[in-house]
C-alpha positions in Angstrom: -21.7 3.0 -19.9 -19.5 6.3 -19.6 -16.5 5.9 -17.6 -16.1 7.6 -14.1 -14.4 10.4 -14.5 -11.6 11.8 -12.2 -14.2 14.8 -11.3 -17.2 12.1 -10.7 -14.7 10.0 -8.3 -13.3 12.8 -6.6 -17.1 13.5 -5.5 -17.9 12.4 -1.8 -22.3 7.2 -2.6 -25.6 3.1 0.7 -23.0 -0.2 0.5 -25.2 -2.8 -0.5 -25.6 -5.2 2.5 -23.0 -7.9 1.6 -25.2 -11.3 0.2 -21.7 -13.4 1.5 -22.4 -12.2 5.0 -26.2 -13.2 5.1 -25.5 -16.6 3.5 -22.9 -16.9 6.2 -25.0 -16.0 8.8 -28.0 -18.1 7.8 -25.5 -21.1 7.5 -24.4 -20.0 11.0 -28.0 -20.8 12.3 -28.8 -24.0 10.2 -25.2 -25.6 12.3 -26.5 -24.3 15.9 -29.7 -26.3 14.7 -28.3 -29.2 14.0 -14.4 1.5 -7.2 -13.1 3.4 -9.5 -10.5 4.8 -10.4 -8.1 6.4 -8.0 -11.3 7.8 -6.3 -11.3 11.2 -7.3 2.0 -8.5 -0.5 -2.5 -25.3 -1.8 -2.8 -29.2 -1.6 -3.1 -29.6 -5.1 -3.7 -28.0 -8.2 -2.5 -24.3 -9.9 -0.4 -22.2 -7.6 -2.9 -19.6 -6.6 -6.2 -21.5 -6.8 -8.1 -22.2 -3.5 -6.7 -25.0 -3.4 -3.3 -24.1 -4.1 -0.1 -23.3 -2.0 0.7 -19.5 -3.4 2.4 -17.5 -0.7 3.4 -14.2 1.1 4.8 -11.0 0.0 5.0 -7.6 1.3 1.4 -8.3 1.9 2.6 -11.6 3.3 0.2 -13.7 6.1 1.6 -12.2 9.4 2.6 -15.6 10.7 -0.9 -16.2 12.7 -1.9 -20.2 13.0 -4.5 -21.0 11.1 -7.3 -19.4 12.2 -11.3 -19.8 12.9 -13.4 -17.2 12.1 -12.3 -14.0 13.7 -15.2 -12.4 15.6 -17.6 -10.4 14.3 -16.8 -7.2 15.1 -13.0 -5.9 16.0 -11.4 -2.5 16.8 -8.8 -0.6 15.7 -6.8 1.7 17.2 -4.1 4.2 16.6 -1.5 4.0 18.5 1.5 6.4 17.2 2.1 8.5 13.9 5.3 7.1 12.8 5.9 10.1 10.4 4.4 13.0 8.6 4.9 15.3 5.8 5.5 12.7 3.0 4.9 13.7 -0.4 2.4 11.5 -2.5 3.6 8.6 -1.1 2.1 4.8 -2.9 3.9 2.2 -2.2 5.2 0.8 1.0 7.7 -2.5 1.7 8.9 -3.3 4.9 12.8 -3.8 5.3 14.1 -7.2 7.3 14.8 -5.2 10.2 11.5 -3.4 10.3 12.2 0.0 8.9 10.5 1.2 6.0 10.8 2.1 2.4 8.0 4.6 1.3 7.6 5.4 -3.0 6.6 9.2 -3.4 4.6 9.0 -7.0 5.2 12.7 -7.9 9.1 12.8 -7.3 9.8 9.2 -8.1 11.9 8.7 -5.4 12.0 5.9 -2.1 12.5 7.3 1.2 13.5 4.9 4.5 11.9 5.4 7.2 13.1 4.9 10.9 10.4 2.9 13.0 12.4 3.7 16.1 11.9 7.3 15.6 10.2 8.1 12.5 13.4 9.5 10.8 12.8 9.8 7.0 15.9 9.6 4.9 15.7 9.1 0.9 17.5 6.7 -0.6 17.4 7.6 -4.3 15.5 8.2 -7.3 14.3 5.9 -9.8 15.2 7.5 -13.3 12.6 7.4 -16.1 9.7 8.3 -13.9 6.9 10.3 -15.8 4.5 11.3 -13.2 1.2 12.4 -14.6 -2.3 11.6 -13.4 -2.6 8.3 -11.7 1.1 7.5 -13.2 4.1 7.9 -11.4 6.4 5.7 -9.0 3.4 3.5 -7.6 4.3 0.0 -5.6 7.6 -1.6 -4.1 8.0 -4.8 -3.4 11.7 -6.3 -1.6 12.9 -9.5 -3.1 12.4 -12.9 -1.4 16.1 -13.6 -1.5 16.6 -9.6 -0.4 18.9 -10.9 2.3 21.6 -12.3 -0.2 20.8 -10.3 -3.5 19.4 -7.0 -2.0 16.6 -5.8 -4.8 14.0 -3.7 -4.4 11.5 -3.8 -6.6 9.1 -1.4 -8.2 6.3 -0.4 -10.6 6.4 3.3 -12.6 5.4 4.6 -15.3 7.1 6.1 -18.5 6.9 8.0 -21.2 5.6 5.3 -23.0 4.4 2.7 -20.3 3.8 1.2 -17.6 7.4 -1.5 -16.4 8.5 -3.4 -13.5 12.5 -3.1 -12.7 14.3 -4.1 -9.6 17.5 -2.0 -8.0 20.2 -3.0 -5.7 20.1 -1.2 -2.2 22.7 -0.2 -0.7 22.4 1.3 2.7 26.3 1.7 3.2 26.5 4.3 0.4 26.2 7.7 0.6 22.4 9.0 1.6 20.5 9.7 -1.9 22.7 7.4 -3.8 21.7 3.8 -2.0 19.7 2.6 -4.9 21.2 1.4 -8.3 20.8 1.7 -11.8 17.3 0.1 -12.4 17.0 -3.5 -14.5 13.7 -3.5 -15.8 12.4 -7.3 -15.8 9.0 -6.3 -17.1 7.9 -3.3 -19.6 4.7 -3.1 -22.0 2.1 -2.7 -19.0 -0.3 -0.1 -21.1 -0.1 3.4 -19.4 -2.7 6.0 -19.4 -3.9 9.1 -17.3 -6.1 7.1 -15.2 -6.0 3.1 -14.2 -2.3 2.1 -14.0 -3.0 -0.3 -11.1 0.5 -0.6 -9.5 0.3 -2.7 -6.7 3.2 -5.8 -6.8 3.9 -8.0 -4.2 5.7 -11.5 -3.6 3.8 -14.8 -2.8 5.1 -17.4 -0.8 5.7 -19.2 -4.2 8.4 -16.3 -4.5 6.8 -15.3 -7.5 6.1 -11.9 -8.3 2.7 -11.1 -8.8 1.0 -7.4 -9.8 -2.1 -5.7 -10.4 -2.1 -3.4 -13.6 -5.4 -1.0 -15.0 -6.7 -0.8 -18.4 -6.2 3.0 -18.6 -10.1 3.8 -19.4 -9.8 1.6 -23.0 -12.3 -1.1 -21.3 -11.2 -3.4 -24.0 -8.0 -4.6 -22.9 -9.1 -5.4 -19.9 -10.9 -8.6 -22.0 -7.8 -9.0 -24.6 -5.1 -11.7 -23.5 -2.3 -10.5 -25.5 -2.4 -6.8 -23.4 -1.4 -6.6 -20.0 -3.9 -4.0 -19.5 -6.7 -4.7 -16.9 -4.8 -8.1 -15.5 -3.0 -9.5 -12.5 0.3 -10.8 -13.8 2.4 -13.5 -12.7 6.4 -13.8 -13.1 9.6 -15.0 -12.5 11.9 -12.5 -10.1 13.5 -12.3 -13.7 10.1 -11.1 -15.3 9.8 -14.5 -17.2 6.3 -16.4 -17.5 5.9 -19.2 -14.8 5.3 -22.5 -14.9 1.7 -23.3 -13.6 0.3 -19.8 -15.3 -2.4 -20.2 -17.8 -0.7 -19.9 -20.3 2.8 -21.2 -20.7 4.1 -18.2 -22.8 2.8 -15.4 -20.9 2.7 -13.5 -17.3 -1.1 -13.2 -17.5 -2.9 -14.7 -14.3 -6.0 -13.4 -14.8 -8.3 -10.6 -16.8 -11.1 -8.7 -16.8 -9.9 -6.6 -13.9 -10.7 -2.5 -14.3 -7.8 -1.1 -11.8 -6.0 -3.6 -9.1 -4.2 -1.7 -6.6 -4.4 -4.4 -4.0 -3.1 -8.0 -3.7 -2.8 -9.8 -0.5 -2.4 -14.0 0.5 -4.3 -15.0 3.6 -3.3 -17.3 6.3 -4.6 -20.1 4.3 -2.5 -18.8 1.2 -5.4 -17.6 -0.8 -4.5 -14.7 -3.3 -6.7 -12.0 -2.8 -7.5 -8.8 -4.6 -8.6 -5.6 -4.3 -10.1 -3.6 -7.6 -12.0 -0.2 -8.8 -15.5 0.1 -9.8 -17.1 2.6 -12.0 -20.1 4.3 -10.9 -21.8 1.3 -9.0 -20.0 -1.5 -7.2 -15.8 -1.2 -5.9 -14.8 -5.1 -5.3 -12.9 -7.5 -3.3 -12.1 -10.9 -5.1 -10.6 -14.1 -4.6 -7.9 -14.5 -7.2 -8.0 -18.5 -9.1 -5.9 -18.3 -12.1 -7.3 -18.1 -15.5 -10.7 -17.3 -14.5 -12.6 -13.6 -15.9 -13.5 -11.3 -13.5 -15.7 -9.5 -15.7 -15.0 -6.0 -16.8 -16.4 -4.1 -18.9 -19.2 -6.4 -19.2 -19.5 -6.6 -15.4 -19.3 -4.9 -12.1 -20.4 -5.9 -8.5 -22.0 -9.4 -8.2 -23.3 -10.1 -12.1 -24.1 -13.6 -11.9 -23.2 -13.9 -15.3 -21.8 -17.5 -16.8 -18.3 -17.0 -17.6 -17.3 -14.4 -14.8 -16.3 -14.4 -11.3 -18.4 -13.0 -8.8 -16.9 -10.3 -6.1 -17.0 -11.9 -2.5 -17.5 -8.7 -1.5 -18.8 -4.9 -2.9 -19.1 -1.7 -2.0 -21.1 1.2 -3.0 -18.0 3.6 -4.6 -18.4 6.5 -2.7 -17.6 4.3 0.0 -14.7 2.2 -0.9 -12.5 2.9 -4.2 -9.8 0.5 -2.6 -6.4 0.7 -3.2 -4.2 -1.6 -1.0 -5.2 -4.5 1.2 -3.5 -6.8 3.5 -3.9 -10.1 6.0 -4.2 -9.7 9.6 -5.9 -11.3 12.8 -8.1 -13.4 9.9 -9.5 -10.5 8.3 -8.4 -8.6 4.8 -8.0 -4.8 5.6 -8.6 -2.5 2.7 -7.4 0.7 2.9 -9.9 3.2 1.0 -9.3 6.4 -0.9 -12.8 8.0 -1.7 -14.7 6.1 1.3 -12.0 7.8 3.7 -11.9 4.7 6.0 -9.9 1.6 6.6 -12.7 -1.4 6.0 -12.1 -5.0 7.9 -13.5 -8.3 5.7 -13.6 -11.3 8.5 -13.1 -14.4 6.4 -13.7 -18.2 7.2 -11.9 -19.8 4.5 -12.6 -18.2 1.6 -15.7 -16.6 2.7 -17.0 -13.6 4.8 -17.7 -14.6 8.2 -19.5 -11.5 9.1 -20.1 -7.8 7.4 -17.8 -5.5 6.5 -16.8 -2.5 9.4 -15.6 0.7 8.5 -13.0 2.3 10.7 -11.4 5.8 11.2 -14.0 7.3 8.7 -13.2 11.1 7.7 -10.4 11.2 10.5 -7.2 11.0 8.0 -8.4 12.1 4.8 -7.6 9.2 1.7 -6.0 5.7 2.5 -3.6 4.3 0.2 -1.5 1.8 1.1 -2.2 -0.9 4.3 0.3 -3.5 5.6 0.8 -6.6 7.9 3.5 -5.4 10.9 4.2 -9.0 11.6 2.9 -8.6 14.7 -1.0 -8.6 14.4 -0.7 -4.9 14.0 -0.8 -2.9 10.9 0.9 0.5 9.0 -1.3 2.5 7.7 -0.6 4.9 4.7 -2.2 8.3 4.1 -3.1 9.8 0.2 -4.1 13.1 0.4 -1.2 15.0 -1.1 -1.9 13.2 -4.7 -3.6 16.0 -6.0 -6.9 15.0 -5.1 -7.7 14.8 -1.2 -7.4 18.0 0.9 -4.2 17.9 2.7 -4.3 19.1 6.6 -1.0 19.6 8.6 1.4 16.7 8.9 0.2 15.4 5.8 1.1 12.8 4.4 1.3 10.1 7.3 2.5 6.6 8.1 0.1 5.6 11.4 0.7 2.4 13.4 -2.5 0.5 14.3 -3.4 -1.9 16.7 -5.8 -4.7 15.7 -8.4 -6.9 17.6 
């Protein structure tokens, strides 16, 4: 199988009806009776299992009880355009007083962002950033102690990889200079043109968890000792943690293509986001250990050994990058497919299809997060090299959810 080339994904493909929705549905009746690449934040058992407490993040559950199954069908609605004219913005973490700190991939550098007015002010650069591709300065992610130790934290790529390293921010020093020398806690991630993942985010175990990509050499996405192809679990330090698969190493899981999304439910479910090649993009429930298939699957396999996608997508309609929990639904923001998708769960399963919102009307989505509120930000891609930029782009959109 050839891989999906940055020309192929940048092309504008009939999703698949989902098979979790129709089980759903016919279970529904029986109780009243009775991806891609780039797309050219427990009771018992491990931390992170369905049955595990693994927790929150900067794609954090936004503080909703636990819920029944949302309805069916929802809306979304714009309600303001925060800001505009970012430059390749990625990543997006949300400050304790609600302002927000935005990664530009191209210039390596975080800007804050006002929510009271939209005012954008950049608060350094991270040094060692070698942009190139799908490489760059990709996710952020504040520390769960941020109020005492201050760290942001984020996820680049180098020269020679791909590393995680968290600053101290400063917001009293002079505007540019806010951020500190960077302590990387995490280097090694293979880089490559295409499939650096990128996304990291804290769980409410106040581990750091990220999503990395196998950089088009399928294999490593299958070999334990790479980081390639994986979603990693660490110590704020960067050390392996106790309950991961292995006792040595950060590897939570494997067999993942590209992972640009991770988000934890109200129930504290890990989930994840991930690109497909030619044929099926995927959203999966995260257990640790288990093989989610790649290269020798994509979309729902049924093959012994792998997990299964809960849900797919055709991958002109999807290639998702970042996801997050809000009003009991995962919202998956979508590059190629141009649209912001809604998954209603129950538990861990759908509760209803898939709906598509705000198709064609801002270009590429990158980067979606939980306001706290209900409501969500919304991050536009289209200055990345590969969308077609109108004016104002890029933008950071505040949505209303029901």
């Amino acid at each position: 199988m050839k891989r999906r080339d940055a020309a192929v994904e940048g092309i504008k493909t009939v999703q698949r009806a989902p098979v979790t929705a129709v089980l759903a549905a016919a279970a529904l009746l029986v109780m009243t009776a009775c991806s891609s690449s780039d797309g050219a934040g427990q009771s018992a058992g491990p931390a992170g299992s369905p049955s595990a407490s693994v927790s929150g993040g900067s794609a954090s559950p936004d503080g909703e009880a636990k819920p029944s199954a949302p309805p069916a069908k929802g809306s979304v609605k714009v309600v303001s355009t925060l800001t505009e004219g970012l430059n390749s913005p990625w990543g997006l973490a949300a400050l304790p007083e609600g302002d927000l700190l935005v990664s530009s991939r191209d210039k390596g550098t975080i800007t804050r962002v006002d929510v009271k007015n939209g005012k954008k002010t950049e608060v350094g650069s991270v040094p060692g950033v070698s942009p190139g591709g799908e490489g760059g300065l990709l996710g952020l992610a504040l520390s769960p102690s941020f109020a005492s130790d201050t760290y942001v934290y984020a996820y680049f790529t180098t020269d020679s990889d791909n590393r995680i390293a968290r600053m101290l921010y400063d917001p009293k020093r002079p505007v540019g200079q806010q951020l500190g020398a960077p302590d990387t806690i995490l280097r090694g991630i293979p880089k490559g043109n295409i499939h650096n993942g990128g996304r990291i985010a804290f769980g409410p175990d106040k581990m750091l968890y990220a999503g990395t990509g196998e950089t088009g050499e399928t294999g490593l996405a299958q070999d334990k000792k790479s980081l390639g192809g994986k979603i990693l679990r660490m110590t704020p330090d960067g050390q392996p943690v106790h309950g991961n698969p292995e006792a040595d190493s950060v590897v939570y899981t494997y067999g993942h293509r590209n992972v640009q999304g991770l988000a934890w439910d109200s129930e504290k479910h890990l989930w994840a986001s991930e690109f497909g090649q030619n044929t099926w993009d995927e959203l999966n429930l995260i257990e640790p250990g288990k093989n989610y298939g790649w290269p020798e699957a994509e979309g729902t396999a049924g093959k012994k050994g792998f997990v299964d996608p809960v849900e797919e997508w055709r991958t002109k309609d999807a290639s998702p990058s970042g996801i997050a929990f809000a009003k009991g639904s995962i919202w998956m923001a979508a590059l190629r497919g141009e649209r912001l998708w809604r998954i209603p769960l129950a538990g861990v399963k759908p509760s209803a299809a898939p709906q598509g919102f705000l198709e064609g009307k801002y270009g590429r989505l990158r980067t979606v997060l939980a306001t706290g509120d209900g409501g969500l930000w919304l991050l536009t891609s289209n200055t990345d090299g590969r969308g077609t930029p109108k004016p104002g782009d890029d933008k950071i959109l505040r949505l209303e959810v029901t």
